[in-house]
C-alpha positions as CSV (number, residue, x, y, z in Angstrom):
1,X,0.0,0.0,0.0
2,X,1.6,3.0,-1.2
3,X,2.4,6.1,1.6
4,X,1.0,9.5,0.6
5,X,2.3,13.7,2.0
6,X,-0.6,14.5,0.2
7,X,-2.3,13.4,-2.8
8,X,-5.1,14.7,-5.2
9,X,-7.3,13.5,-8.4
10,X,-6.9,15.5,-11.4
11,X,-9.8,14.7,-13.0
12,X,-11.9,16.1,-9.9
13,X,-10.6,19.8,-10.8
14,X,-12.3,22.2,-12.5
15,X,-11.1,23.9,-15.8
16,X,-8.4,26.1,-14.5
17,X,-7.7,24.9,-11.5
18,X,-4.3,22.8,-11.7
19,X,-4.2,19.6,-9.6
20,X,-1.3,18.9,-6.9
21,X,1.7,16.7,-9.2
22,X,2.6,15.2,-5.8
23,X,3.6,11.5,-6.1
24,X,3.2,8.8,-3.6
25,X,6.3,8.9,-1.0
26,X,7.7,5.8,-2.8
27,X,10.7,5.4,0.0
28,X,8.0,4.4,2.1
29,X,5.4,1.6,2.1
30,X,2.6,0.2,4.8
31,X,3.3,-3.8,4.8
32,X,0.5,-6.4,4.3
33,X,-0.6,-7.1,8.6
34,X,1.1,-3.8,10.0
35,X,-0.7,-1.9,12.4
36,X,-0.8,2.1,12.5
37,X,-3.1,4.7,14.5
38,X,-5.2,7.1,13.1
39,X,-6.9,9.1,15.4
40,X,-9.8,10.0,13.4
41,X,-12.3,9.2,10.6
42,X,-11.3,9.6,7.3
43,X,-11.7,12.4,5.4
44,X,-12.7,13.6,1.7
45,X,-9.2,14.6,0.0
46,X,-9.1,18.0,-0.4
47,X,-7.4,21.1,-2.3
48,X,-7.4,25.1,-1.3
49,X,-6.3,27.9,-4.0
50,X,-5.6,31.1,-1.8
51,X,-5.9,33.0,-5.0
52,X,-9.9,32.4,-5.7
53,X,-11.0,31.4,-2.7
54,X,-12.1,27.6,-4.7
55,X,-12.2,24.5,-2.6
56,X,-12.0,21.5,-4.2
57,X,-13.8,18.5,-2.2
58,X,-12.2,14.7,-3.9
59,X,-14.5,11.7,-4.2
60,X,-11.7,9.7,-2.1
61,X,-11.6,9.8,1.7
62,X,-8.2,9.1,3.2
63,X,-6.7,8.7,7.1
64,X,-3.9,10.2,8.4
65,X,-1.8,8.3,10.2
66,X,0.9,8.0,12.6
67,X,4.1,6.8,10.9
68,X,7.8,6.3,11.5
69,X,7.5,9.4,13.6
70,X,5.5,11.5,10.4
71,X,2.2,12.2,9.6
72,X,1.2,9.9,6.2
73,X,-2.2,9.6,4.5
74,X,-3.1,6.4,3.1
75,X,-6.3,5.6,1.1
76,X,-9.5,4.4,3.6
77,X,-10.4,2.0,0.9
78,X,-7.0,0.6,0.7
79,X,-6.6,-0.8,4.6
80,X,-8.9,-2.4,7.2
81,X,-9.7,-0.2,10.0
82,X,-10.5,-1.8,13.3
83,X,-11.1,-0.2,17.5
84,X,-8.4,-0.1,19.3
85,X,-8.2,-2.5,22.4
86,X,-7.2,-1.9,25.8
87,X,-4.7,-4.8,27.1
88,X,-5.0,-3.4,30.5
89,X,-7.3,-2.8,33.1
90,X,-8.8,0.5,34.2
């Protein structure tokens, strides 16, 4: 499963509006049975243009995660997300 800084669709953008070029952080990958938190729900993707004020609101929804000390977003649709469990007693 492939790592992400940030990502965007560029089919989701309207005309004139240039999509992010960012590529997946390829140095880094999530193996198949690894664990890693996210401390909330995922969200749409996303993209802000300072100079018009436009939001653009992607079709994807993605968590971010804790990772190797970083914050990474990976795809909601591309992992299994489960509760956390408490090994210990209150």
């Amino acid at each position: 499963m492939s790592v992400y800084g940030s990502t965007r669709n560029k089919a989701e953008y309207p005309a004139g509006l240039g999509a992010s070029t960012q590529a997946p952080l390829n140095m880094y990958s999530v193996p198949a049975g690894q664990a890693y938190v996210a401390a909330t729900e995922p969200t749409a993707t996303d993209d802000y243009f300072p100079s018009s004020g436009a939001v653009v609101i992607g079709s994807k929804k993605m968590y971010t995660i804790q990772y190797d000390h970083r914050v990474a977003l990976v795809y909601a649709d591309d992992v299994t997300a489960t509760q956390a469990v408490h090994h210990w007693k209150d």
